[in-house]
C-alpha positions as CSV (number, residue, x, y, z in Angstrom):
1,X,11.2,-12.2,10.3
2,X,11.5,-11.6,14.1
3,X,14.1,-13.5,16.1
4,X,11.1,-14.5,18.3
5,X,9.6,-16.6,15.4
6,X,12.5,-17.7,14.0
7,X,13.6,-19.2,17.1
8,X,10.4,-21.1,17.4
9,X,10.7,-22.8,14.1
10,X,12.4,-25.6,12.5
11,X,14.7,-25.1,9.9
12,X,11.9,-26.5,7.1
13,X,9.5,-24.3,8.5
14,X,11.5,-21.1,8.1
15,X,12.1,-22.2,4.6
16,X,8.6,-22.7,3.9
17,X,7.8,-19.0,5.0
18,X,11.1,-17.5,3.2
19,X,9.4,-19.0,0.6
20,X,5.8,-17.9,0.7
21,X,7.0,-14.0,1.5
22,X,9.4,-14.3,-1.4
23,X,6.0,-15.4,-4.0
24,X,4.1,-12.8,-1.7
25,X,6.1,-10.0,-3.1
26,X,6.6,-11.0,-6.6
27,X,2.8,-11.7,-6.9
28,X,2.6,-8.2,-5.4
29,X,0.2,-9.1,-2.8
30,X,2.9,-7.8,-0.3
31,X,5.7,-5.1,0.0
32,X,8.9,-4.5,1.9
33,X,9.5,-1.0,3.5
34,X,12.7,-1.4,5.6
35,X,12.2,-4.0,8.1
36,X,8.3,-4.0,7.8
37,X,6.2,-6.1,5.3
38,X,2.6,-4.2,4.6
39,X,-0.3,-5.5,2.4
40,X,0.1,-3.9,-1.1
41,X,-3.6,-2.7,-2.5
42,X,-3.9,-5.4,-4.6
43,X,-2.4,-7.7,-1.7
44,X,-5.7,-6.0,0.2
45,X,-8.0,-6.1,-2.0
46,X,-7.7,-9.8,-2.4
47,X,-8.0,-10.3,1.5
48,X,-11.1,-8.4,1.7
49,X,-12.6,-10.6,-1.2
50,X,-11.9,-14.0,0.6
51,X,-13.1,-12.4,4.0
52,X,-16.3,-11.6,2.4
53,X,-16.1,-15.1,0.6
54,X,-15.7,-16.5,4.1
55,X,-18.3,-14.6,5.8
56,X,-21.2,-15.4,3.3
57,X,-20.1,-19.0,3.5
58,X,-20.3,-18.9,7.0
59,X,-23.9,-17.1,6.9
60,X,-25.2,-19.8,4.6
61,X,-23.8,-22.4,7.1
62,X,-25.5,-20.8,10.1
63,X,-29.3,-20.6,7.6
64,X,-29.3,-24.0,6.9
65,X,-28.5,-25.1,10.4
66,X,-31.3,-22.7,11.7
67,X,-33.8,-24.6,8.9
68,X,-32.9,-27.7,10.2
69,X,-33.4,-27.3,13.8
C-alpha cells in the first residue's frame, strides 16, 4: 500500500485491507508483480459480470421510474 493511504488510516483499517488483499490473492481475483497489484483474468472477469449486473439493475430502476411518471 502507498504511504499516502497508509497514513490516512487507522490501524483497524489497514488491517481490514491487509486482510481483503491477502483473500484477494489466494481467491486469485488479484496478483502481485513487484510493488503493483493487477486484476488477474479471473479477478476481471468477475468485475465485468457484477458491472453488467449493476448496469442492468440500474436500467430496470430507471424503466420503472419512467412508467411511473
Amino acid at each position: 500500500m502507498s504511504m499516502v493511504l497508509e497514513k490516512k488510516l487507522t490501524n483497524q483499517e489497514l488491517i481490514g485491507c491487509k486482510a481483503a488483499i491477502h483473500s484477494l490473492t489466494r481467491s486469485q481475483f488479484i496478483d502481485k508483480i513487484g510493488n503493483e497489484y493487477i486484476l488477474t483474468d479471473r479477478g476481471f472477469s468477475d468485475v465485468q459480470l457484477k458491472y453488467y449486473a449493476l448496469n442492468e439493475i440500474t436500467n430496470l430502476r430507471i424503466s420503472i421510474m419512467n412508467k411511473q411518471l
